[in-house]
C-alpha positions in Angstrom: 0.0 0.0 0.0 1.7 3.7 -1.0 2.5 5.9 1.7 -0.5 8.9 1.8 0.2 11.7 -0.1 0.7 15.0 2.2 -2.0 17.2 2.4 -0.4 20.7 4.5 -3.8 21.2 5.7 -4.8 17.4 7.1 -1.8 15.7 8.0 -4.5 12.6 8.3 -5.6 12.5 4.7 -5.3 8.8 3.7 -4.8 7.2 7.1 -7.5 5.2 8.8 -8.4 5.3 12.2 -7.8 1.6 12.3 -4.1 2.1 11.1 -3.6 4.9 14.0 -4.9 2.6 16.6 -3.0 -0.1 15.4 0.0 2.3 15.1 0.3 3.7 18.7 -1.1 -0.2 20.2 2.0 -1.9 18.5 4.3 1.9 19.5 3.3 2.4 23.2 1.4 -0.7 24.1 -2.3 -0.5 25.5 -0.8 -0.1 28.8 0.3 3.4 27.8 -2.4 4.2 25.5 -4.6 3.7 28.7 -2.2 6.1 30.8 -2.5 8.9 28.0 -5.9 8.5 27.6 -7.8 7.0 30.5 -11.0 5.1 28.1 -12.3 1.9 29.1 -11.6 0.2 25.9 -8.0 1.1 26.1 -7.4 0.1 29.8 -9.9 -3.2 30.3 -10.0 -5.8 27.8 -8.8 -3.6 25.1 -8.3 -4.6 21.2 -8.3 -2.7 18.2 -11.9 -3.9 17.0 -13.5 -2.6 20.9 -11.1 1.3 20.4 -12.8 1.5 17.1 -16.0 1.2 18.1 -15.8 3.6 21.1 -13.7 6.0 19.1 -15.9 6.1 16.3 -19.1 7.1 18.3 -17.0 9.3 20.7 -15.1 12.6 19.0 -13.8 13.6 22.2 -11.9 10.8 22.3 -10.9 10.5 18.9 -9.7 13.6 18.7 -7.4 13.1 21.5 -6.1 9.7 19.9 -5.6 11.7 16.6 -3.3 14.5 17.9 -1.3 12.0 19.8 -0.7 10.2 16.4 -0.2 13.9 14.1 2.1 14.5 17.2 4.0 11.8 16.5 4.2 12.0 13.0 7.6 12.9 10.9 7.9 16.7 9.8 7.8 16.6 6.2 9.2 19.5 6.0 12.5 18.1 8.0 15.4 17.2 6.5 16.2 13.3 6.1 18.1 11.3 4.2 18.0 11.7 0.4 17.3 9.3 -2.1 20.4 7.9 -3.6 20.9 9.8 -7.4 22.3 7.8 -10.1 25.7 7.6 -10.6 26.8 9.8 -13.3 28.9 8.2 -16.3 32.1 9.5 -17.3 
């Protein structure tokens, strides 16, 4: 699956509220996702199928869980490594 393509004004464009739950579960563990953000369905019993159900019918909390993730997220705008460039031919 291609990487999203940057929006500058919704860093989330392309990414799924399943793939930001699963994210930050497999990054912090639900331990610390319940610590962050004290929500049942992060701190008893919690999966990925039971966040996205809360999180869906609850913006509060899905905002929360979204700025954590756009917190997290690389700045584009950062400099990283480079692609390699072809080596020129003599």
């Amino acid at each position: 699956m291609p990487s999203p393509v940057h929006h500058p004004n919704d860093p989330l464009h392309g990414i799924t509220l399943e793939t930001i739950v699963t994210q930050l579960s497999e990054r912090h563990g639900w331990a610390e996702m319940g610590r962050r953000i004290p929500i049942r369905c992060f701190l008893f019993n919690p999966s990925v199928k039971s966040s996205l159900t809360f999180l869906r019918k609850t913006p509060w909390a899905r905002l929360k869980v979204q700025a954590w993730y756009v917190a997290e997220m690389p700045d584009p705008a950062a400099p990283g490594p480079r692609p390699a460039e072809p080596a020129s031919r003599p």
